[in-house]
N, C-alpha and C positions, 0 to 999 in steps of 0.2 A: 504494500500500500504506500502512496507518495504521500510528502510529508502534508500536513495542513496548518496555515495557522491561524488560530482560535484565541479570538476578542472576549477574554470572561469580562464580564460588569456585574458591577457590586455595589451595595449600597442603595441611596437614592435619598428618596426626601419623606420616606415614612417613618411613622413610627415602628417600622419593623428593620430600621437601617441596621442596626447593631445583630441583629437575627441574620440578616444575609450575610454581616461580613462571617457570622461561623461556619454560614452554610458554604461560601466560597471555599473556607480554608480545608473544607473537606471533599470537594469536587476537585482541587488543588491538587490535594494527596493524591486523589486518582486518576485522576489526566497525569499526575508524574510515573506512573506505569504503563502509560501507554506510548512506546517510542517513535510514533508519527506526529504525534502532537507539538510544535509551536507555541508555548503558551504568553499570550501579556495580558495581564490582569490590570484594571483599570476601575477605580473606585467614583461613582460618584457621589460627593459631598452635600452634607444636606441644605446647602446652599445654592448644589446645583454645580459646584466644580466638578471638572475630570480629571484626574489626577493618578499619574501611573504608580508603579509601585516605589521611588523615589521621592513619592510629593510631589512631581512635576508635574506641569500642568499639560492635558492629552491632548490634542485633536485627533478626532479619528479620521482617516482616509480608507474606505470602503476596500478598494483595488488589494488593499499590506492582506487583507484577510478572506480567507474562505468560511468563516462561519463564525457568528460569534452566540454567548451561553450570557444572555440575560437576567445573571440568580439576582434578580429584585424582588424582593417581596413587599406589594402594598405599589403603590406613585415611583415611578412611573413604569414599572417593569410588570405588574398583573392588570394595569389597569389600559395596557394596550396602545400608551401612547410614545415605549422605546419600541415598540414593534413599528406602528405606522413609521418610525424613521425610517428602521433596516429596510421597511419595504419599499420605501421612496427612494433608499441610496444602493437598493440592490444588494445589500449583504444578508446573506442565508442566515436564516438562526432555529435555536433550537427550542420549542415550547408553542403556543397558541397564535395563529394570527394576530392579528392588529384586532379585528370586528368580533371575533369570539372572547378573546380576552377583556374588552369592553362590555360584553353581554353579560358574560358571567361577576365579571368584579362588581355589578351592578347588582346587588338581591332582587329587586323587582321584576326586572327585566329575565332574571335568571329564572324567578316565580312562574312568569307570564310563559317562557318556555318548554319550563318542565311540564306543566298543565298542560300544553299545547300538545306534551310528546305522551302522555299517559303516564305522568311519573306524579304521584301524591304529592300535596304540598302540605304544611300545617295552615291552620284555617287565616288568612290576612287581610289586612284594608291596607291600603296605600296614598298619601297625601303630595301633592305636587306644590300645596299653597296651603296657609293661615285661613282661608276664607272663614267666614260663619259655616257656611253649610260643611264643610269637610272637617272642621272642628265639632261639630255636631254629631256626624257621622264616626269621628273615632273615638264619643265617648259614647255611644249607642255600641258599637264593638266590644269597648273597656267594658261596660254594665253587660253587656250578654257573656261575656268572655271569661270575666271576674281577670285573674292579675294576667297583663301584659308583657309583654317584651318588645322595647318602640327603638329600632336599631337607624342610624343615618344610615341610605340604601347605598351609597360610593363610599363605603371604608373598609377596609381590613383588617383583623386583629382584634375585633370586638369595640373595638372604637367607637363611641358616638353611640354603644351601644345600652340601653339602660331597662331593668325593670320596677313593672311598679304595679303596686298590688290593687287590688279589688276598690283598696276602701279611699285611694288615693285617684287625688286630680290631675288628670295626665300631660293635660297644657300647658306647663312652662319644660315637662319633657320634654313634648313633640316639638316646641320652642329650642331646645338646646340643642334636640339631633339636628334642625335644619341647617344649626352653625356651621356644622360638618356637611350636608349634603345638599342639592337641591330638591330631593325626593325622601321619603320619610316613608318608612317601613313599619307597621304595627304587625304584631302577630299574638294569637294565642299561645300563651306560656306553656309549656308540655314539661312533664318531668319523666322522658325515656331515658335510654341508654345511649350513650352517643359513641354510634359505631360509622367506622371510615374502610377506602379500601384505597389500595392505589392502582390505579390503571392507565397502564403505558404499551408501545408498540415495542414490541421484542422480539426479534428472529422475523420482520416484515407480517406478523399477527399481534391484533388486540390483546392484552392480557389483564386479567382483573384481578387481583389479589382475595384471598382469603380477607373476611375482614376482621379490622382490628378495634379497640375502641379504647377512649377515652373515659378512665373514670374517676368523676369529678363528686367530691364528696358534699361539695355545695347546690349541687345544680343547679347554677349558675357559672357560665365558661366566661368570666369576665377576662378584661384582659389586665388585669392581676392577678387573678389566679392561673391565665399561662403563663405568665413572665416571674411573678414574683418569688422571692426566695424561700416562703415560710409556703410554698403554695402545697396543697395534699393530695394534688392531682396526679396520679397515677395513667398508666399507659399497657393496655394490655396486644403486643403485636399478635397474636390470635385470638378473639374474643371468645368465652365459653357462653355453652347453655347456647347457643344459636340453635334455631332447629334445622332441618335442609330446605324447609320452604323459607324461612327467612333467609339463607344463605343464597337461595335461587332469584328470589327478590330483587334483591341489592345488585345480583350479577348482571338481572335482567335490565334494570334500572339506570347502571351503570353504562351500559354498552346502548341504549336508546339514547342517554344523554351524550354520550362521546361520540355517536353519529350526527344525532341530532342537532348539537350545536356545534359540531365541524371541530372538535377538540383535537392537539394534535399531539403527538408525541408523550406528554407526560401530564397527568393532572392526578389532582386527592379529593375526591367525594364522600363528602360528609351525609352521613343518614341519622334521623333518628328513630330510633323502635320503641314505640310505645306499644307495650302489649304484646300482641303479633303484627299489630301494624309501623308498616315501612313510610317514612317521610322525608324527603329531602330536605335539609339542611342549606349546604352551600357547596360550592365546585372552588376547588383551589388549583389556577392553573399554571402557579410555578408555586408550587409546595416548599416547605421549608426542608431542606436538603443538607441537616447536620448529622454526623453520626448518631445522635441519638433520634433525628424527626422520626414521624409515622412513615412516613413515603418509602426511604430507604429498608427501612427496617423491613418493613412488610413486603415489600420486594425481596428480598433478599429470603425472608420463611417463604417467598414464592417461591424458590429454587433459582432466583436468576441472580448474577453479577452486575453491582448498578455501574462498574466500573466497565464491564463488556458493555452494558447498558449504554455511556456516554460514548464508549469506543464507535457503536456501532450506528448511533443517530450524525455524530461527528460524521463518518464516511462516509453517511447515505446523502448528504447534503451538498 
């Protein structure tokens, strides 16, 4: 195989900069086993610098590279707006279009989807504006719902995300998530299990992982209790007690959405199970890629190499 050389970017301007730069350093390690690989890592700052590994400041010229690996998680790397670059200056990359990474980083839009493809949703209203009647309309939801979960529809990482119970006024919430988004997301609060899988292209076939789940002893997935240090959140890379119909579920669910919304190469789909019932969550289309993420891990009890994995999407491009 002739050599290539691969543009990694890191970083960005979310609050998930510090999360990519570990997920880089672990794609790092294994792009250093593969001896075709070229590698210049390139960080951008959450200011918006490019900066190689030096400090120095980058410009990129498309032509230097064959392919470059996007690990941004959150603005502007899942939110599909370094993809529409590559795709305007021509450089291949690895992970979602420009238009499907847009869709999905959107909850609503992601909603409006999966509904579209036969895939469960948990029960929702959606706000575009303050008006009277749409403030009206999401405490008619809150009062039939009892306690809420009112997420801003453009963020990652639980950001923007807040709940609030039965007996509580949900107005200066749905006021706060706007600060973050221009669409405002309510749903009915569920207290399932929150199981994920990862599904990526392997040997030129779709593959779904076994899934695995996240258990969160609050039930609630804030984002302190992903990040923070006292957090009790536990990770199980095979989930137990699944039965084979929920196992079949999820598979079936999984591969309607990764057709359905033209997902490419690598994503993390979150479900939740309440009961026997299957609901989607959210689609992660550049997942968090650190020795310890769900992504890798559950790949790997899949029986595959994430490091053949990048080998082999690297040359297919």
């Amino acid at each position: 195989m002739s050599q290539k050389n691969v543009l990694l970017l890191c970083g960005g301007g979310s609050t998930e900069h510090d999360v990519s730069l570990v997920s880089v350093k672990h794609i790092k390690e294994c792009l250093s086993h593969i001896p075709t690989v070229n590698l210049t890592t390139v960080e951008i700052t959450k200011s918006g610098e490019w900066l190689n590994e030096s400090g120095q400041k980058f410009t990129l010229e498309a032509k230097k590279f064959d392919v470059a690996i996007p690990c941004i998680h959150g603005y502007p790397g899942e939110t599909g707006d370094i993809q529409s670059y590559f795709e305007m200056i021509g450089l291949p990359f690895i992970g979602c279009n420009s238009e499907t990474s847009k869709m999905c980083f959107n909850k609503i839009t992601t909603k409006l989807w999966a509904t579209a493809l036969g895939v469960a949703n948990t029960p929702y209203f959606f706000l575009s504006d303050l008006s009277e009647d749409n403030l009206a309309k999401a405490k008619a939801f809150h009062a039939l719902h009892g306690d809420v979960v009112i997420k801003a529809s453009n963020q990652g990482s639980s950001v923007g995300c807040y709940l609030v119970e039965k007996d509580k006024d949900p107005l200066e919430t749905i006021k706060k998530a706007f600060t973050y988004s221009p669409f405002v997301l309510i749903e009915k609060r569920m207290f399932p299990r929150e199981i994920e899988v990862s599904v990526y292209e392997y040997d030129g076939k779709l593959q779904i992982s076994y899934p695995g789940e996240i258990v969160c002893p609050s039930k609630f997935y804030s984002f302190e209790e992903k990040y923070s240090q006292t957090s009790l959140t536990t990770t199980e890379t095979k989930a137990k007690n699944l039965t084979p119909e929920n196992v079949k579920t999820i598979t079936e669910y999984s591969s309607k959405l990764f057709h359905g919304l033209k997902l490419r190469h690598l994503s993390r789909i979150d479900f939740f199970l309440d009961g026997n019932e299957i609901y989607l969550n959210e689609i992660n289309t550049f997942p968090g890629l650190t020795p310890i993420s769900m992504f890798p891990k559950m790949m790997e009890a899949n029986g595959h190499s994430f490091t053949t994995f990048l080998s082999q999407l690297i040359n297919s491009l």
